[in-house]
C-alpha positions in Angstrom: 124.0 84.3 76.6 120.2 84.3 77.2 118.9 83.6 80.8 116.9 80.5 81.0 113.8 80.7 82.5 112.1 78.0 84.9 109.4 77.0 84.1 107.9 74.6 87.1 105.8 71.3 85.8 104.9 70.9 89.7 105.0 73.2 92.1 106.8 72.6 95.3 104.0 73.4 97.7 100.3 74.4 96.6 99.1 76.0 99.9 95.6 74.4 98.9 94.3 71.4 97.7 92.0 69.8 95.3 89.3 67.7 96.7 87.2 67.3 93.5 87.0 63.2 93.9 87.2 60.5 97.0 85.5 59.3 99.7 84.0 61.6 102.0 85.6 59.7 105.1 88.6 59.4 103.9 89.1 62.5 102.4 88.3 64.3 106.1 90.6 61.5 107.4 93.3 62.7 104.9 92.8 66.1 105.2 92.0 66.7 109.4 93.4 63.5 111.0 91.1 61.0 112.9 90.2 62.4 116.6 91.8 60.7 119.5 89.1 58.9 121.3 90.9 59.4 124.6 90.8 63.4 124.0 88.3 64.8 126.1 85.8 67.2 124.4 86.0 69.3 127.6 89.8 70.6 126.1 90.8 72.9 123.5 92.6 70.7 121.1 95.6 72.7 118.8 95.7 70.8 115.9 93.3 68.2 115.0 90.0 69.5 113.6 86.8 67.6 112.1 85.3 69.1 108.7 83.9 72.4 109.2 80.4 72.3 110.3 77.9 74.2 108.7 75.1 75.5 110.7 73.1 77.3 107.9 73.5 80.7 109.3 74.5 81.0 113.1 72.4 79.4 116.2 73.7 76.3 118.7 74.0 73.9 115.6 75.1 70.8 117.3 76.8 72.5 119.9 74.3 71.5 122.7 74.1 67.8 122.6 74.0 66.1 125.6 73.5 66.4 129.3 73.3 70.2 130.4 73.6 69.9 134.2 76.6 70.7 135.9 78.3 71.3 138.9 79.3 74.6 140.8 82.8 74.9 142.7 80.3 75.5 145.5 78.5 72.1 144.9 75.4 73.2 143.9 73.7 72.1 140.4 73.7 74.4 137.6 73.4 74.2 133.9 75.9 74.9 131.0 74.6 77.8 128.7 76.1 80.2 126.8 79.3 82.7 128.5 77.1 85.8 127.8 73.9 84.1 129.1 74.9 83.9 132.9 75.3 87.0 135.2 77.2 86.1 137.9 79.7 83.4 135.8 80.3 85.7 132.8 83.9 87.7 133.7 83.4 91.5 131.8 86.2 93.7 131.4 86.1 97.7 131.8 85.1 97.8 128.1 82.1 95.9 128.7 83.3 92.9 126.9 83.0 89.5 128.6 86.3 87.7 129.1 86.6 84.2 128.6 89.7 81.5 129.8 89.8 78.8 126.9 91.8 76.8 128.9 89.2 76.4 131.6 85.9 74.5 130.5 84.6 73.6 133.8 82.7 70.8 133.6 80.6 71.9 130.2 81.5 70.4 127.5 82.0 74.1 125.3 84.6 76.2 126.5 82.1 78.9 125.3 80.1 78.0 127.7 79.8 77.9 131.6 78.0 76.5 134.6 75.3 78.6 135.6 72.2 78.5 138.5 68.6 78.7 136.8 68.1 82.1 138.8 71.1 83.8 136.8 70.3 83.1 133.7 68.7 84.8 131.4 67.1 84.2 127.8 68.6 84.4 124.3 66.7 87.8 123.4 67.9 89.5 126.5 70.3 92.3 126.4 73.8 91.3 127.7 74.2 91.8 131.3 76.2 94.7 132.1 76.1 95.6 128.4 78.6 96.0 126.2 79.9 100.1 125.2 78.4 100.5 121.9 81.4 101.7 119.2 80.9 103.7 116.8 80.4 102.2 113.3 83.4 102.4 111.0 83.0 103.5 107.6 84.6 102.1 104.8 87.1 98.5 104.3 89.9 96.9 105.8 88.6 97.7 109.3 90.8 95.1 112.1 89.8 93.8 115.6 93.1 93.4 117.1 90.8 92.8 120.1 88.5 90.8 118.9 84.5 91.8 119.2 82.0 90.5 121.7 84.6 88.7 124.2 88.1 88.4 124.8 90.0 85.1 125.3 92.5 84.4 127.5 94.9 81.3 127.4 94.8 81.2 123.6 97.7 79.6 121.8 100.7 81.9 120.3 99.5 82.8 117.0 95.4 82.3 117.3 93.6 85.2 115.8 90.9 86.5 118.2 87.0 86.1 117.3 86.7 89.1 114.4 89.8 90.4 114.4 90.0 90.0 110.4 86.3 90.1 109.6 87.3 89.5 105.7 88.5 86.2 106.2 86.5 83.4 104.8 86.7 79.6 103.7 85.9 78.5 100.8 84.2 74.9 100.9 83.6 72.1 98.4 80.4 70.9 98.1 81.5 68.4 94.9 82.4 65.5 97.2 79.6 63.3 96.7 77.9 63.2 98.7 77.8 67.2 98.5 76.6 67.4 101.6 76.1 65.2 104.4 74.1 65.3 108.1 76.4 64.9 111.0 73.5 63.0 112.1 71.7 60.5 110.2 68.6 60.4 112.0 68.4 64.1 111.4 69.3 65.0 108.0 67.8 68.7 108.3 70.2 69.0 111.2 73.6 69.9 111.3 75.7 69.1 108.2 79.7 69.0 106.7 81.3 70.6 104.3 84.6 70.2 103.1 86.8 73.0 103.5 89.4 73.3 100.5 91.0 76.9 101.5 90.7 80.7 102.5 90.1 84.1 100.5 88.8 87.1 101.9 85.6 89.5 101.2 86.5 91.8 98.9 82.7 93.2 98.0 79.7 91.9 100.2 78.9 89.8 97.2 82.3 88.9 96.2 85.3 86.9 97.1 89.2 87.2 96.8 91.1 83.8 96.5 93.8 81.7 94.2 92.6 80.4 90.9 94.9 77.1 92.1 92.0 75.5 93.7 88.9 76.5 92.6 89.2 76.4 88.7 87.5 73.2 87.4 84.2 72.2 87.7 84.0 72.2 91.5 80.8 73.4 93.3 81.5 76.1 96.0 80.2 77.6 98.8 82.0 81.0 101.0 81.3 80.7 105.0 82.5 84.0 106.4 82.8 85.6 109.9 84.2 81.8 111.0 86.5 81.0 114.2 86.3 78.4 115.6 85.4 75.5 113.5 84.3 73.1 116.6 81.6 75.2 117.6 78.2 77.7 116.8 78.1 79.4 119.9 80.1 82.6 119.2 78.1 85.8 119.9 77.6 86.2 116.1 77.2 83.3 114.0 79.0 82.8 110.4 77.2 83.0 107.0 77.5 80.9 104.4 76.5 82.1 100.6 76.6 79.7 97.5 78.9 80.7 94.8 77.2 81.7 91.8 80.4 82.0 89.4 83.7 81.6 89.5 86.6 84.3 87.2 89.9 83.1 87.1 92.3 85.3 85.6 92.6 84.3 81.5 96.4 84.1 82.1 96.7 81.7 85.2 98.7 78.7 84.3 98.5 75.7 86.6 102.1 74.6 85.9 103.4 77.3 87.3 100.9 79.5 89.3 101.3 82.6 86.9 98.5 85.1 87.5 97.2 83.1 90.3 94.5 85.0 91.3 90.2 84.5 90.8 87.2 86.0 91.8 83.9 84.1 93.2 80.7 85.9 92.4 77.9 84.7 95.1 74.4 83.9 94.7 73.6 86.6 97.3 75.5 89.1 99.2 76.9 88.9 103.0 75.5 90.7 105.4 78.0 93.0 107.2 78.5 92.6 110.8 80.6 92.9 113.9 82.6 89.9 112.2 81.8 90.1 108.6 83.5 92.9 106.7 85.2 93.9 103.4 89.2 94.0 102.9 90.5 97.1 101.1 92.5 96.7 98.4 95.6 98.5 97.5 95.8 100.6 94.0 97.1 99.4 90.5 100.5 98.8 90.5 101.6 100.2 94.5 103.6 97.3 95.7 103.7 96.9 99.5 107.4 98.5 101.2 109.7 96.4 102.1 110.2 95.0 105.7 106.3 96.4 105.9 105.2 94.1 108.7 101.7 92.6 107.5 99.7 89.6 108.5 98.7 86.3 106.9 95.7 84.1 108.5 94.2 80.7 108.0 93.1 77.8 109.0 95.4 76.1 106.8 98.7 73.2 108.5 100.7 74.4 111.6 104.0 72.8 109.7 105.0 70.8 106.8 104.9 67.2 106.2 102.5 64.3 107.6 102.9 65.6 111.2 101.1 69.1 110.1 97.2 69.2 111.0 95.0 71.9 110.3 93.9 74.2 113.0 90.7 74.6 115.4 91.3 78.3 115.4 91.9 80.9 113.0 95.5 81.2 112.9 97.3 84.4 111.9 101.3 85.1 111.6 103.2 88.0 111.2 105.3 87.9 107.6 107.4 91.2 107.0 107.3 91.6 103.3 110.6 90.8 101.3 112.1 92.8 98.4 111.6 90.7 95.0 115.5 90.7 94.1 116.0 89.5 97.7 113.2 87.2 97.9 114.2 86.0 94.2 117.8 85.4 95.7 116.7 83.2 98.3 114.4 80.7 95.9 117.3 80.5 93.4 119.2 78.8 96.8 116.5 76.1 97.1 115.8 73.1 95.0 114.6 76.1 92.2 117.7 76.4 90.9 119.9 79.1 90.2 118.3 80.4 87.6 114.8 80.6 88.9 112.9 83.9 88.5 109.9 85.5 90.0 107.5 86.2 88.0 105.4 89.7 88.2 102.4 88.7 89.4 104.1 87.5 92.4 105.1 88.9 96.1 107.1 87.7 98.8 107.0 87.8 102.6 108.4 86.4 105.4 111.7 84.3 105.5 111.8 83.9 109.3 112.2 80.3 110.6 108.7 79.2 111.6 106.5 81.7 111.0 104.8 81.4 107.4 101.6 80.2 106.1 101.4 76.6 104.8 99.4 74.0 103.2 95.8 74.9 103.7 96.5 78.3 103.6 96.0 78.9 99.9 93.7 81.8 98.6 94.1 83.5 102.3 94.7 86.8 102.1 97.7 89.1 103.3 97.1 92.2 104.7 99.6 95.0 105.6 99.0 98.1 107.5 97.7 101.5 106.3 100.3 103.9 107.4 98.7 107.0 110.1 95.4 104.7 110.0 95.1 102.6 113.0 94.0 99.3 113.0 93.1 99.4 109.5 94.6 97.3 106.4 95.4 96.6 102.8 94.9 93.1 101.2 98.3 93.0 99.6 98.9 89.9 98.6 97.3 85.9 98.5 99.0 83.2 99.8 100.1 81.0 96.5 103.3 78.5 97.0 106.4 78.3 98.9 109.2 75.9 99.6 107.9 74.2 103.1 106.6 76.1 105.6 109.2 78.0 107.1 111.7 75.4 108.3 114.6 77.1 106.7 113.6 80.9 106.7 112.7 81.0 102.9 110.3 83.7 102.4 106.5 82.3 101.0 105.2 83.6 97.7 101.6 85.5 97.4 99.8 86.9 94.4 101.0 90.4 93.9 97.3 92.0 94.7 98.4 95.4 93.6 99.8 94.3 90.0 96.5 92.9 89.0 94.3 95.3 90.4 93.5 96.2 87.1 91.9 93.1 86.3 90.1 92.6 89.4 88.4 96.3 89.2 87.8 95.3 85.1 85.9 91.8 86.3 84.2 93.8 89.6 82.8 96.7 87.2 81.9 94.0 84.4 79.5 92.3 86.9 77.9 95.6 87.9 79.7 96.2 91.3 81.6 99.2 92.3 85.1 99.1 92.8 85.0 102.0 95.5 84.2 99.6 98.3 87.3 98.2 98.7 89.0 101.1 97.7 90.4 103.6 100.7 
C-alpha cells in the first residue's frame, strides 16, 4: 500500500503575516491592540505595543516629548536625561556597565532615563562617566551578548532578551501599506515616522538578510531595521539601522500551500554597519543538522500566546527550544489535527515541544540559533521559525526551515550576487 502524503491547502499557523492591503489604523489596531488610555507611559507595558517607530538611524526620535523637569527623592528639581548622561543617578556595575531597574521610572516618563541636577549632567559627546572596560573585538559571526552591551537591566520579564544579546536579529517592515509611510506627527512630517512590522530574520551578510519566503514574496516593499529592542523607545546607547531592501530571492521550490522550501534571502540597498548590537549570524554547513535535545534559542517580537488574547511584545523576546529528532517531532504532528499520515518534509526542523515555551505568530522569518560546542557564547543559525500547531499550549514541538539542508542554495544565491560566503561561515 503506498503512503499518502499530506499535502496542506492552509497551514495551521503561519508565524507571520501578510499586510500587503488595509487601512493603516486598523491594520496596527489588528495587529498591536489599541493602548489603554488609563496605562501610564511612566510603566513598562508586557504586551501591548504601537507600530515600530522608525527614527532614521538612532538619536531621541520622539522619545523626548514633553516636560523634562522632575523631582528628586530629596525634593530638589532635576531634569530627565538619558541613564548614561547623569553621574551621580547612573548605577555602574564592576564591569563598568551602567545598571538600569525597568521597573522603576521615577517620575520621567522613559524608563531609560532618570532624574538628574543640571550640575551632574553632562553632554551627548562626553565620554561615559566612570567608563565602560573596553572588550576586545571579536572576529568572525554568530558572536552573543548573553549580557547584553552598554547596560544591564534589572526587573525584566522572564523571557526578554537583553539589549544586544543577539545582534543578528532584525525586523523586517512593510512599507506597501498606503500610505508607506506615515509621521507620528502631522505637523512634522520630517519627524518621526511608522512602519509596519510584518516579521523577523536575521543578518546573515552586512548586506544581506535571512528570513521565510511566507511573507515577503509578492510585490511587497520592504525595509530591514536591525540592532532593535525596545520598540517604544530611541534612547538605547546605540541606535538601530534601518536599510531598504533592494531584492528579494525566494527559494524557486517554496510552495505557499504548504511552506516547502520556506526560506528567502533580502538583498539591501546598502550594507549595515557592524556594531556593539549589529552583527552577522553564522551559519551551519550543507547538510549538518543540529543534535538532538541541543538546547538553542528562538527570538522575536512576534505573540506571547495563541488566539485573540496574544499581543505582540515591547521587548525582544527570546525562548529556549531544545531541538527534536524529525521521526519524533513527525510523531507528535501526526497526533494533531495533521493526521496520521502527515510527514515532514526535508526542508524542515523541529524544536521545542515543552508546554509554553515556543515561538508564535509574529515570529516568522526569526531565526534559531544553537550553540557552537567548546565556543562560548557563540552560535549557529540552525533553523527559521515557519509554522506550528498553536503556540505551545499542548507541548507540540514548532517547525523551522532546516538552515543546514539548504545551505547549498543560500551560499549559490550569496556568491551569485558577488558576496562571500565565508562571513557567516565559522
Amino acid at each position: 500500500m503506498y503512503k499518502l502524503v499530506v499535502i496542506l491547502a492552509v497551514l495551521p499557523l503561519l508565524r507571520g503575516q501578510d499586510l500587503s492591503s488595509g487601512d493603516l489604523d486598523s491594520v496596527i489596531a489588528e495587529i498591536f491592540g489599541k493602548p489603554d488610555p488609563q496605562q501610564k507611559t511612566t510603566s513598562k507595558p508586557s504586551t501591548i505595543v504601537p507600530p515600530i517607530t522608525n527614527n532614521n538611524g538612532g538619536g531621541d526620535g520622539g522619545d523626548n516629548t514633553g516636560s523634562k523637569e522632575c523631582k528628586m527623592e530629596s525634593g530638589e528639581t532635576g531634569e530627565c536625561v538619558k541613564y548614561y548622561l547623569c553621574n551621580v543617578n547612573n548605577t555602574i556595575n564592576t564591569d563598568g556597565i551602567g545598571v538600569i531597574d525597568i521597573r522603576v521610572s521615577g517620575n520621567c516618563e522613559s524608563y531609560l532615563d532618570v532624574c538628574c541636577l543640571l550640575p551632574d549632567q553632562r553632554k551627548e559627546d562626553d565620554p561615559i562617566t566612570p567608563a565602560p572596560d573596553v572588550q576586545p573585538a571579536r572576529q568572525g559571526c554568530g558572536w552573543r551578548n548573553p549580557n547584553g552591551v552598554g547596560f544591564l537591566t534589572t526587573g525584566d520579564k522572564d523571557g526578554e532578551a537583553k539589549f544586544a544579546e543577539f545582534p543578528w536579529m532584525v525586523a523586517v517592515l512593510n512599507d506597501n501599506i498606503i500610505p508607506r509611510i506615515e509621521p507620528v506627527n502631522e505637523n512634522d512630517p520630517n519627524g518621526q515616522q511608522l512602519n509596519v512590522y510584518v516579521g523577523g530574520g536575521s543578518l546573515i551578510h552586512p548586506s544581506v538578510v535571512l528570513t521565510a519566503a511566507h511573507y515577503v514574496s509578492g510585490d511587497k516593499t520592504l525595509r530591514v531595521r536591525a540592532g532593535e529592542w525596545d520598540t517604544q523607545t530611541t534612547k538605547e546607547i546605540y541606535p538601530n539601522q534601518d536599510r531598504e531592501v533592494k531584492e528579494v530571492v525566494v527559494h524557486k521550490d517554496f510552495n505557499k500551500n504548504n511552506l516547502f522550501y520556506d526560506i528567502a534571502l533580502l538583498f539591501l540597498k546598502s550594507p549595515m554597519d557592524l556594531a556593539p548590537n549589529v552583527g552577522v549570524a553564522c551559519l551551519p554547513p550543507a547538510r549538518e543538522r543540529a543534535p538532538h535535545a541541543a538546547p538553542c534559542l528562538a527570538s522575536g517580537w512576534g505573540k506571547d500566546k495563541f488566539g485573540k488574547e496574544g499581543r505582540y511584545q515591547v521587548i525582544l523576546k527570546k525562548v529556549e527550544v531544545p531541538v527534536v529528532e524529525r521521526r519524533q517531532c513527525q510523531e507528535s504532528l501526526r497526533r494533531t489535527r495533521l493526521g496520521h499520515f502527515f510527514e515532514l518534509h526535508s526542508s524542515f526542523m523541529c524544536a521545542g515541544g515543552q508546554p509554553g515555551k515556543d515561538t508564535c505568530k509574529g515570529d516568522g522569518g526569526s531565526p534559531l540559533v544553537c550553540p557552537i560546542e567548546y565556543q562560548q557564547d557563540r552560535y549557529v543559525q540552525n533553523g527559521i521559525v515557519a509554522w506550528g500547531i498553536g503556540c505551545g499550549e499542548d507541548g507540540t514541538p514548532g517547525v523551522y526551515v532546516d538552515v543546514a539542508n539548504l545551505r547549498d542554495w543560500i551560499d549559490d544565491k550569496i556568491a551569485g550576487h558577488g558576496y562571500d560566503p565565508k562571513v557567516y561561515t565559522y
